[in-house]
PQR file with spaces between the fields and no chain letter, atoms N, CA, C, O and H, PARSE charges and radii, in Angstrom:
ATOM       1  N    UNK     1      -5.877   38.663    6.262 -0.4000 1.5000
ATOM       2  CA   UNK     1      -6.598   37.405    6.208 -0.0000 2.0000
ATOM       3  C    UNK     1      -6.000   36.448    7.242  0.5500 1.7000
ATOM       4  O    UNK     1      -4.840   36.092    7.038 -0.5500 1.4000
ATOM       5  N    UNK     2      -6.664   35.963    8.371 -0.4000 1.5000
ATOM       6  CA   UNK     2      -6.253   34.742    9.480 -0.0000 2.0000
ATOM       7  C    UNK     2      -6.314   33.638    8.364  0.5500 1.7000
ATOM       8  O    UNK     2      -6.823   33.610    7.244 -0.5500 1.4000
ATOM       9  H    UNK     2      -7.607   36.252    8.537  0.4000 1.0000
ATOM      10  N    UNK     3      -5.564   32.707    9.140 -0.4000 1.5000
ATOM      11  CA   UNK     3      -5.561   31.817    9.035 -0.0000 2.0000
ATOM      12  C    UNK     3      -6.580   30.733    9.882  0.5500 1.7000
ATOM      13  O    UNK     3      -6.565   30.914   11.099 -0.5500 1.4000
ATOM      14  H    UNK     3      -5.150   32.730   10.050  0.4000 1.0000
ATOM      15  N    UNK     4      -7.557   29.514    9.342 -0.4000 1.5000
ATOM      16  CA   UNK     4      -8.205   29.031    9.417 -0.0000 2.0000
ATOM      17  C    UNK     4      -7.519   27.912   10.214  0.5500 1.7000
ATOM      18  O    UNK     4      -6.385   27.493    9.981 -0.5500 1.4000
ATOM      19  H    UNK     4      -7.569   29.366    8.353  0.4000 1.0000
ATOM      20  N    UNK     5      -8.378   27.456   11.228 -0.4000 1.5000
ATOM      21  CA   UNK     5      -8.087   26.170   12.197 -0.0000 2.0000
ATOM      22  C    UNK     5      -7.621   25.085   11.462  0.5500 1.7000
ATOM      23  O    UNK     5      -6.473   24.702   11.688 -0.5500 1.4000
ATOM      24  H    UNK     5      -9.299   27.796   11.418  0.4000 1.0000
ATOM      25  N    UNK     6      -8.350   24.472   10.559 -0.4000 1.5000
ATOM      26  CA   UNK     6      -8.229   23.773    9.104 -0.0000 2.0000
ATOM      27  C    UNK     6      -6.795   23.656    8.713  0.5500 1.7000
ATOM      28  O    UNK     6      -5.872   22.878    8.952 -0.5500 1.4000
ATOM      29  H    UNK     6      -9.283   24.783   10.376  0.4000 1.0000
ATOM      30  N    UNK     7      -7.006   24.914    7.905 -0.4000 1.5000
ATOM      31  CA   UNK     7      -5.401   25.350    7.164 -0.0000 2.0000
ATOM      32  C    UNK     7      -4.140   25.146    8.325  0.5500 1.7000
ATOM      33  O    UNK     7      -3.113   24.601    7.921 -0.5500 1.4000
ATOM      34  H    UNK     7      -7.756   25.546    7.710  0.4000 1.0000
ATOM      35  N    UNK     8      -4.207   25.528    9.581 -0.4000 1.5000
ATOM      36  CA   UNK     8      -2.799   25.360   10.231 -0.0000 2.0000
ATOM      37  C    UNK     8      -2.664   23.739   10.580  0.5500 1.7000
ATOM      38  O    UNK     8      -1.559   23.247   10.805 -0.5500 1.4000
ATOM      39  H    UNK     8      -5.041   25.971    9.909  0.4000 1.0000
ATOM      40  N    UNK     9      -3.862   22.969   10.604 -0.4000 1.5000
ATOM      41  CA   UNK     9      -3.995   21.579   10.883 -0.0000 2.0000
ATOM      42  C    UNK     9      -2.996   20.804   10.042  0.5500 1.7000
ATOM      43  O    UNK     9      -2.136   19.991   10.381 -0.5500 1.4000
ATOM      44  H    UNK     9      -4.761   23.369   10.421  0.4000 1.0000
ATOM      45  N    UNK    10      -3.420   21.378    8.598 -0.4000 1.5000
ATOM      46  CA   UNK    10      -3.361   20.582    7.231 -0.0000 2.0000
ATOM      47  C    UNK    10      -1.894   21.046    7.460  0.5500 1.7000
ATOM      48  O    UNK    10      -1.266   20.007    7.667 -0.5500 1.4000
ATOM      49  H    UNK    10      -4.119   22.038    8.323  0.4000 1.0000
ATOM      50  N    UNK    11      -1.067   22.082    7.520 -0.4000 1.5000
ATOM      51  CA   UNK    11      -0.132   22.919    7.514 -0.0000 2.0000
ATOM      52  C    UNK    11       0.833   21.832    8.458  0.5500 1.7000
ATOM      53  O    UNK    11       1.913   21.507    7.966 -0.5500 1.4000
ATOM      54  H    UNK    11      -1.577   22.926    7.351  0.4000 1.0000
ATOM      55  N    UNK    12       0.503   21.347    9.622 -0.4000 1.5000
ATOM      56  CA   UNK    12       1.524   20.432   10.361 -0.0000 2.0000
ATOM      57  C    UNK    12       1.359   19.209   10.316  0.5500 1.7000
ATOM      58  O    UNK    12       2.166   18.393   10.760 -0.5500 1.4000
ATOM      59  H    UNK    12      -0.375   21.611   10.022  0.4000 1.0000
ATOM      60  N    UNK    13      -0.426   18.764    9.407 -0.4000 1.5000
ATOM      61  CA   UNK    13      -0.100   16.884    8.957 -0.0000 2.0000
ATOM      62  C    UNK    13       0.583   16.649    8.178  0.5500 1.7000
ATOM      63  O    UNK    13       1.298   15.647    8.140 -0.5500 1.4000
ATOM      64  H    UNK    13      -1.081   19.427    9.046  0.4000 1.0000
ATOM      65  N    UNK    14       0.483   18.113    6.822 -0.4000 1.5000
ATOM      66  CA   UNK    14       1.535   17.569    5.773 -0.0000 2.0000
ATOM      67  C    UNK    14       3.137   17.400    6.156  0.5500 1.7000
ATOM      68  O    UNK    14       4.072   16.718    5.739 -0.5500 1.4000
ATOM      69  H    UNK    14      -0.098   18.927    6.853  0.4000 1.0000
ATOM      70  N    UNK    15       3.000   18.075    6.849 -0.4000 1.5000
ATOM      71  CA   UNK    15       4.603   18.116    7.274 -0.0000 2.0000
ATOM      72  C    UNK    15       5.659   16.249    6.982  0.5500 1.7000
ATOM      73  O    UNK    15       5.014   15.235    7.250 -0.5500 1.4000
ATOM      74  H    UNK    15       2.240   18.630    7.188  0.4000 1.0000
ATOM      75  N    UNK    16       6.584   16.139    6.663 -0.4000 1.5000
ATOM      76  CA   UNK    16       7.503   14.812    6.228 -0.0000 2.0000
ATOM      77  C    UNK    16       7.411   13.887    7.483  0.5500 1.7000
ATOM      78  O    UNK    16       7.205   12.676    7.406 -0.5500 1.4000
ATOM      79  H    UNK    16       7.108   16.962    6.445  0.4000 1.0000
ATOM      80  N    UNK    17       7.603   14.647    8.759 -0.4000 1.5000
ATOM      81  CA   UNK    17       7.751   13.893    9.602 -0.0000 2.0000
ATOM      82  C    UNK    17       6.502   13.665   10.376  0.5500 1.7000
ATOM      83  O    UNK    17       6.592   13.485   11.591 -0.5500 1.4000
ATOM      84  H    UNK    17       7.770   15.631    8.821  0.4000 1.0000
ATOM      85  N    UNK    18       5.007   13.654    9.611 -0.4000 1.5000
ATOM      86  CA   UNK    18       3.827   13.843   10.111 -0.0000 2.0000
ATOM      87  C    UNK    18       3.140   12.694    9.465  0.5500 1.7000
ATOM      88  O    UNK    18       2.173   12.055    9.878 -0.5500 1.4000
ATOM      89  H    UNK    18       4.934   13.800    8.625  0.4000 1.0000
ATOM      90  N    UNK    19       3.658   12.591    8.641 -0.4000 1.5000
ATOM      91  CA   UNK    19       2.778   11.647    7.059 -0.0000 2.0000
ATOM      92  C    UNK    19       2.882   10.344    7.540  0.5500 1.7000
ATOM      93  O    UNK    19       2.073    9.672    6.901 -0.5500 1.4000
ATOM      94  H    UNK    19       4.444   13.110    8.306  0.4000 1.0000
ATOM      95  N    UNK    20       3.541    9.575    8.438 -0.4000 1.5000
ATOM      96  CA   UNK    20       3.694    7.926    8.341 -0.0000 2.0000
ATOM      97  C    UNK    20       2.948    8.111   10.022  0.5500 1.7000
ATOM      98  O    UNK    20       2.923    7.004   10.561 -0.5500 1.4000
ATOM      99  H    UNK    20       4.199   10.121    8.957  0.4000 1.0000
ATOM     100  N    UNK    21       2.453    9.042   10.783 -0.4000 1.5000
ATOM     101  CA   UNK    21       1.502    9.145   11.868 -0.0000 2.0000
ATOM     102  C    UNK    21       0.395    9.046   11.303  0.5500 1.7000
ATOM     103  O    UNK    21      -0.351    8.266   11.895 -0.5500 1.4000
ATOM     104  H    UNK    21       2.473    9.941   10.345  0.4000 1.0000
ATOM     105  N    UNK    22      -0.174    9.658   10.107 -0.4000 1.5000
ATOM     106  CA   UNK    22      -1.245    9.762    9.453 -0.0000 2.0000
ATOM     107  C    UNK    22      -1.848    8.494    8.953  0.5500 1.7000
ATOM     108  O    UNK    22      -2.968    8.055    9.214 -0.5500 1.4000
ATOM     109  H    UNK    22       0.432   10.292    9.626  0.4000 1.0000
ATOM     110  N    UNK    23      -0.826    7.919    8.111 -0.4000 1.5000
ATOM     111  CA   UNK    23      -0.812    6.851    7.586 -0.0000 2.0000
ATOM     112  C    UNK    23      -1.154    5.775    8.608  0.5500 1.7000
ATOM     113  O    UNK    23      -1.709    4.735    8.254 -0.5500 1.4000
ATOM     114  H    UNK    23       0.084    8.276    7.900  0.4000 1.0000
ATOM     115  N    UNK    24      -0.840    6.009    9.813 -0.4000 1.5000
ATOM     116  CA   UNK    24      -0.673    4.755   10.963 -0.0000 2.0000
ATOM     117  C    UNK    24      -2.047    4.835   11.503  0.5500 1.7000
ATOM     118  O    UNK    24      -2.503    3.768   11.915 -0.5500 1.4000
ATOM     119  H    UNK    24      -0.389    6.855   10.101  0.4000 1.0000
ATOM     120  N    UNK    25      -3.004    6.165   11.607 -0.4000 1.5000
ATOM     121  CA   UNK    25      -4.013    6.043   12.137 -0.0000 2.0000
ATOM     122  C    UNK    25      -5.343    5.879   11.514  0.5500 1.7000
ATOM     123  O    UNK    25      -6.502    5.782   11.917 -0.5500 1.4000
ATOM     124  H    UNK    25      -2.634    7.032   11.272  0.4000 1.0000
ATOM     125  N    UNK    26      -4.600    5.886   10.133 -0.4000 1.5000
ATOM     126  CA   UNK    26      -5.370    5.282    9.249 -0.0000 2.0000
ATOM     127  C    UNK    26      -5.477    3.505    9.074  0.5500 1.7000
ATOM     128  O    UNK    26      -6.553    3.064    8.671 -0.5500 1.4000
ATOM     129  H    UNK    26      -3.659    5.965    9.806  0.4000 1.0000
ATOM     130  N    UNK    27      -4.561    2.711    9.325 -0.4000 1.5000
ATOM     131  CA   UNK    27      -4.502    1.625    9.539 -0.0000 2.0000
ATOM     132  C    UNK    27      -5.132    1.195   10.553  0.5500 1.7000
ATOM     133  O    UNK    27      -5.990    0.321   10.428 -0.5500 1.4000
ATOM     134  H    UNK    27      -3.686    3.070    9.653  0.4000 1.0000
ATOM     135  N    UNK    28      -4.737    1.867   12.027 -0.4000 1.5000
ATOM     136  CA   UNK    28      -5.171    1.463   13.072 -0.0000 2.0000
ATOM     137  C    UNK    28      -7.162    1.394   12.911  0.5500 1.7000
ATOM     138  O    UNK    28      -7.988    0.532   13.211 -0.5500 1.4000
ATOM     139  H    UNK    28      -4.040    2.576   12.128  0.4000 1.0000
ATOM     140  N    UNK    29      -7.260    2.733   12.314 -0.4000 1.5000
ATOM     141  CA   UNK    29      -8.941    2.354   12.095 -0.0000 2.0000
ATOM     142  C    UNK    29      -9.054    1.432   11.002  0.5500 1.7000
ATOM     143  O    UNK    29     -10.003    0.732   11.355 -0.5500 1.4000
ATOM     144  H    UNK    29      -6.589    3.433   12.070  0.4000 1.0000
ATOM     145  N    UNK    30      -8.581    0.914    9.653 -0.4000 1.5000
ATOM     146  CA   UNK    30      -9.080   -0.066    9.313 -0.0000 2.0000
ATOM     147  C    UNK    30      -9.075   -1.399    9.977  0.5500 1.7000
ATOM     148  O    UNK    30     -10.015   -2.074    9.558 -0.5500 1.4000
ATOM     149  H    UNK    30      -7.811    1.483    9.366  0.4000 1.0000
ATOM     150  N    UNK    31      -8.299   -2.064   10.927 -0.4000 1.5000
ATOM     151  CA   UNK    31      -7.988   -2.380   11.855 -0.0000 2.0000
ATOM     152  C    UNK    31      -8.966   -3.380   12.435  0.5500 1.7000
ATOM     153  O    UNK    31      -9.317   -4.560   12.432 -0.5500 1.4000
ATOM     154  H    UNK    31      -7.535   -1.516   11.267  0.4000 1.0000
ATOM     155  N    UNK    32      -9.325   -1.446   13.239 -0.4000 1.5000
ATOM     156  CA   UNK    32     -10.302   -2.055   14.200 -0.0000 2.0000
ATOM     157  C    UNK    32     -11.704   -1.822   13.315  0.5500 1.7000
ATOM     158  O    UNK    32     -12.809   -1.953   13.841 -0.5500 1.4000
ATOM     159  H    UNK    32      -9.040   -0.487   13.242  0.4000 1.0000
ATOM     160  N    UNK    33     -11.574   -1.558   12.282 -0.4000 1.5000
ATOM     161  CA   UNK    33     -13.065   -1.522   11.555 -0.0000 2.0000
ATOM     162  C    UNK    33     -13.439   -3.108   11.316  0.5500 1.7000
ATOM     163  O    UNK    33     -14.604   -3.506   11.321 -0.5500 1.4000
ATOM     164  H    UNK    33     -10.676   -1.452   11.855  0.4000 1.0000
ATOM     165  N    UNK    34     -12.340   -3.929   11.114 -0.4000 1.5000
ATOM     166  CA   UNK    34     -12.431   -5.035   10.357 -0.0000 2.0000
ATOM     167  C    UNK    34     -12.425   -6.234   11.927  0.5500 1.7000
ATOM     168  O    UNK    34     -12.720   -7.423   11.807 -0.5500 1.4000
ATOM     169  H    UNK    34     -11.394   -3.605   11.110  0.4000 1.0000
ATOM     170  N    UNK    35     -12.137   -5.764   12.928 -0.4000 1.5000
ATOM     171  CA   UNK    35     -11.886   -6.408   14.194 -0.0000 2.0000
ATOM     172  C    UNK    35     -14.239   -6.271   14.666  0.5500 1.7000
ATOM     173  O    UNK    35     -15.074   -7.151   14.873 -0.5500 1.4000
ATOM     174  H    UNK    35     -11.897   -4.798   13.025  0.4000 1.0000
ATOM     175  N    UNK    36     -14.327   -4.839   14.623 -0.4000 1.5000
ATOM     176  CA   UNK    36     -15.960   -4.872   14.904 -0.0000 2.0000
ATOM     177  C    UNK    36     -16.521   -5.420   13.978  0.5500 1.7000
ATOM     178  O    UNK    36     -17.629   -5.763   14.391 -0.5500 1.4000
ATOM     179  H    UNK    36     -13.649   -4.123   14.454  0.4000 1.0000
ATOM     180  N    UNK    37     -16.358   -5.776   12.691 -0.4000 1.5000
ATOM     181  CA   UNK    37     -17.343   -6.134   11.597 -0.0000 2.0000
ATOM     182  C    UNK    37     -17.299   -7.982   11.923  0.5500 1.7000
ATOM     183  O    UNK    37     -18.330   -8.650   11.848 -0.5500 1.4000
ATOM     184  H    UNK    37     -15.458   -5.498   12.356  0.4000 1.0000
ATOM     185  N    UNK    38     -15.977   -8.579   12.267 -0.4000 1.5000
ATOM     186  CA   UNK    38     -15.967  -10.087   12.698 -0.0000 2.0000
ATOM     187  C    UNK    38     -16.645  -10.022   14.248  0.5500 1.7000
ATOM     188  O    UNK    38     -17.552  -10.806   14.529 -0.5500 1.4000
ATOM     189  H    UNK    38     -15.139   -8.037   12.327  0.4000 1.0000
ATOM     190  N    UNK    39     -16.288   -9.313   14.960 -0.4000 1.5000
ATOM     191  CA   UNK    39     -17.314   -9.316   16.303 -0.0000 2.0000
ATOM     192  C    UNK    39     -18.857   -9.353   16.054  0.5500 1.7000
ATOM     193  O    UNK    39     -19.690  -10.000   16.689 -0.5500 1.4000
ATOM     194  H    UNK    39     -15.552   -8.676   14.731  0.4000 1.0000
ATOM     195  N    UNK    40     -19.038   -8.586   15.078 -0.4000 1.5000
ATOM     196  CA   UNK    40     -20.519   -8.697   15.293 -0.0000 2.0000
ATOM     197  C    UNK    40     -21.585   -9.964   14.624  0.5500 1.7000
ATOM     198  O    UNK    40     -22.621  -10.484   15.039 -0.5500 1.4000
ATOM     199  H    UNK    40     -18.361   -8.061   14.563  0.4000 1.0000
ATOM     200  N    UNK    41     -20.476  -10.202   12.988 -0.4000 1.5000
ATOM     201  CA   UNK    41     -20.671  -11.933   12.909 -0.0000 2.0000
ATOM     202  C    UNK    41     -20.829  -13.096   13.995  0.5500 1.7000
ATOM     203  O    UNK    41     -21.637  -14.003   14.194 -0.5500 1.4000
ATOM     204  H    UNK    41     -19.635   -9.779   12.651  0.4000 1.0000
ATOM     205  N    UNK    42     -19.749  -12.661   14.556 -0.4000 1.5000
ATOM     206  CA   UNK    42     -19.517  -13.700   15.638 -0.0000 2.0000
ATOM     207  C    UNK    42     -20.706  -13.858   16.322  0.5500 1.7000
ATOM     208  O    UNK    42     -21.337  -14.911   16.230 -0.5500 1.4000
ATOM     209  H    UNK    42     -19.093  -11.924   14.395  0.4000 1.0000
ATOM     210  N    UNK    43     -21.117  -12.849   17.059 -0.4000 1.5000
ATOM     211  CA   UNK    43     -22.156  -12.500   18.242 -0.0000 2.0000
ATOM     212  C    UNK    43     -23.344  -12.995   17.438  0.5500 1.7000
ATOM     213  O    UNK    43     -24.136  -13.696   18.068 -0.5500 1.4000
ATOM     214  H    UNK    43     -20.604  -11.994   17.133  0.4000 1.0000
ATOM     215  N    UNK    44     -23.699  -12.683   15.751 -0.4000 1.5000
ATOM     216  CA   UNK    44     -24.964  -13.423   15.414 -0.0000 2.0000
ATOM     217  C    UNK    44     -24.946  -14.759   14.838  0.5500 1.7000
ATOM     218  O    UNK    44     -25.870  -15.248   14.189 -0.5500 1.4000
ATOM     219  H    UNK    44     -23.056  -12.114   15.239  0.4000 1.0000
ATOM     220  N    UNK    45     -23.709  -15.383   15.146 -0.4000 1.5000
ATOM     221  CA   UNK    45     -23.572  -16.972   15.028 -0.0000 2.0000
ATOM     222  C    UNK    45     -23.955  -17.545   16.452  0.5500 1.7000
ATOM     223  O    UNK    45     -24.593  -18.589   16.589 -0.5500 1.4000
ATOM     224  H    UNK    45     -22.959  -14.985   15.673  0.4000 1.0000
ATOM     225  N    UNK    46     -23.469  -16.701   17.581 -0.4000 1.5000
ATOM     226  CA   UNK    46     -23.631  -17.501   18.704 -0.0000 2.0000
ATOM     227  C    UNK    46     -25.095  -17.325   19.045  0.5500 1.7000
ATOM     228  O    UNK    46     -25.712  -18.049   19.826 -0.5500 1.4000
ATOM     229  H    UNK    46     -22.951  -15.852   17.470  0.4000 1.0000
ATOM     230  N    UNK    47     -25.447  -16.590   18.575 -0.4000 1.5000
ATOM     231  CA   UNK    47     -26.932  -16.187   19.316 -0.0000 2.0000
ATOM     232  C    UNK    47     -27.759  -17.523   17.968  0.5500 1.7000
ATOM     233  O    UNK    47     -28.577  -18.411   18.210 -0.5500 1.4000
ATOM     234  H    UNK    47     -24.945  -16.001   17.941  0.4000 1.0000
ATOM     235  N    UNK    48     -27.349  -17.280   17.113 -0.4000 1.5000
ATOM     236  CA   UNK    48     -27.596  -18.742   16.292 -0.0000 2.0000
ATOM     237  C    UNK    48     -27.562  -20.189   16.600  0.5500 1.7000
ATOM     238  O    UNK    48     -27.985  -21.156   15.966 -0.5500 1.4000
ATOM     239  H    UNK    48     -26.685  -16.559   16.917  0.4000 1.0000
ATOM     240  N    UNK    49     -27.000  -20.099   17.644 -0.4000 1.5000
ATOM     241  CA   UNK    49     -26.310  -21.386   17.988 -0.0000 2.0000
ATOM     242  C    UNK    49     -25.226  -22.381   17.141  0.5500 1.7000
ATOM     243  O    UNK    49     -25.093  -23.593   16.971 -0.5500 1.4000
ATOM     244  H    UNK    49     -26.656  -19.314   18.159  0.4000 1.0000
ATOM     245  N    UNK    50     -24.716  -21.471   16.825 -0.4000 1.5000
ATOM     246  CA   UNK    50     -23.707  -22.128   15.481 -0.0000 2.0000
ATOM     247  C    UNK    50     -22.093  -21.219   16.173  0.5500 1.7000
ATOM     248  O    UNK    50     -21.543  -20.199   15.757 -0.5500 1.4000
ATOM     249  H    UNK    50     -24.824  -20.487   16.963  0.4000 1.0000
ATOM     250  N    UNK    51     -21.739  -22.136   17.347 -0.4000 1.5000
ATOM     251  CA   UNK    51     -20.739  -21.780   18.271 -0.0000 2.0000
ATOM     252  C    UNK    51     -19.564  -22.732   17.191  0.5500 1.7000
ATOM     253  O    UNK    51     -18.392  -22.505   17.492 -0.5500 1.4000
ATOM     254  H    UNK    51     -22.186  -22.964   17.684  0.4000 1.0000
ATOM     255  N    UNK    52     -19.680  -23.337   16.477 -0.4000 1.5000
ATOM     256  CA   UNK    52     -18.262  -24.283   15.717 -0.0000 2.0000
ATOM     257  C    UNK    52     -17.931  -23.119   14.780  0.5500 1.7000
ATOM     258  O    UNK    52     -16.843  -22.544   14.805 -0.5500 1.4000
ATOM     259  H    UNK    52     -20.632  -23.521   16.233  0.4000 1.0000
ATOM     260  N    UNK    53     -18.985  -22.789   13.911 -0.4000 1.5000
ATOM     261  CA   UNK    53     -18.578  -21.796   12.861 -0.0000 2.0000
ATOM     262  C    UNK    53     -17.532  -20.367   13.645  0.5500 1.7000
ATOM     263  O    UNK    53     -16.423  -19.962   13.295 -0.5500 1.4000
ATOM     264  H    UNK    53     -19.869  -23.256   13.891  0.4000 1.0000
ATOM     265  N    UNK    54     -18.061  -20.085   14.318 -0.4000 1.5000
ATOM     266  CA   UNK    54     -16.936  -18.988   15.097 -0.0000 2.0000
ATOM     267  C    UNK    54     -15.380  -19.740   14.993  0.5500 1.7000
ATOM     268  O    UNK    54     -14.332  -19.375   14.460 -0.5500 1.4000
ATOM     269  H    UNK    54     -18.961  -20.413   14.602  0.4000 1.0000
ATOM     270  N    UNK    55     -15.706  -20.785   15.655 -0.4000 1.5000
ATOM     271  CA   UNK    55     -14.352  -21.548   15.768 -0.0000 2.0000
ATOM     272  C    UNK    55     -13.273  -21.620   14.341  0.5500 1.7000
ATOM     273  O    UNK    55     -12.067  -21.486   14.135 -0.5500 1.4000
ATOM     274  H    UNK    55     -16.557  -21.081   16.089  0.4000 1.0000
ATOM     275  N    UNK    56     -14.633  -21.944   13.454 -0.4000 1.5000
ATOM     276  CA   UNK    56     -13.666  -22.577   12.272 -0.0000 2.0000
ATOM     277  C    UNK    56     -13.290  -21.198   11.330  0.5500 1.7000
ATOM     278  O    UNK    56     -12.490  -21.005   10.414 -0.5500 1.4000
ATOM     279  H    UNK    56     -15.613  -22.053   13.622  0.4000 1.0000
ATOM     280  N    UNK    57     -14.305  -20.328   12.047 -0.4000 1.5000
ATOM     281  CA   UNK    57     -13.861  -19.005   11.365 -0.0000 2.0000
ATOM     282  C    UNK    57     -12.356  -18.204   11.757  0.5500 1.7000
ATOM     283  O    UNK    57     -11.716  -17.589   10.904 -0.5500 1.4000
ATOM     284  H    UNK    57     -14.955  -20.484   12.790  0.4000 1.0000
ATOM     285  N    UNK    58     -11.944  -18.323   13.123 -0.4000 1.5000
ATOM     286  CA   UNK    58     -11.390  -17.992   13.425 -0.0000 2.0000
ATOM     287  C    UNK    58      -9.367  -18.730   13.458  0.5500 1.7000
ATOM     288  O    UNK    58      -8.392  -18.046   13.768 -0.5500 1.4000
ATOM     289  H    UNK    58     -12.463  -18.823   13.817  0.4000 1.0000
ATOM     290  N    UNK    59      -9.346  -19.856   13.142 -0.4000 1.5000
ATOM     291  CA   UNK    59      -8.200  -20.649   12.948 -0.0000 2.0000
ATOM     292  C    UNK    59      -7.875  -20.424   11.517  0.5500 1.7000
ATOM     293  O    UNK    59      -6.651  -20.475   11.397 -0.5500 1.4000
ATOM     294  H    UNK    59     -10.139  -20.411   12.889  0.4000 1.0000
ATOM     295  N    UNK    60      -8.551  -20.160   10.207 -0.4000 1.5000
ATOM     296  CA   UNK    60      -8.507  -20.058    9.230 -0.0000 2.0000
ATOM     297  C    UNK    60      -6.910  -19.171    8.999  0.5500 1.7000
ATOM     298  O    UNK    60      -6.528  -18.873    7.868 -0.5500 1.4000
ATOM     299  H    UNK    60      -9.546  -20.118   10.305  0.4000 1.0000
């Protein structure tokens, strides 16, 4: 029985010294998930014409 692309993947993320890389690129995408979700507010305030609200959104 081979071993599956999968299985040797899983085989060197679990690894001790693998787990806080994992963890990190998991942050990094919530991150930037939460960086595009205020960009795109932004972009339909300005196209609103409500250029202060960006402002006051953003000093908070």
């Amino acid at each position: 029985m081979e071993n599956s692309g999968l299985h040797n993947f899983l085989l060197i993320a679990t690894k001790p010294d693998n787990i806080p890389i994992g963890a990190m690129l998991g942050f990094v995408a919530f991150v930037f998930w939460v960086a595009i979700k205020q960009m795109i507010a932004h972009d339909r305030w300005i196209k609103q014409d409500k250029k202060e609200k960006v402002w006051d959104e953003m000093i908070k």
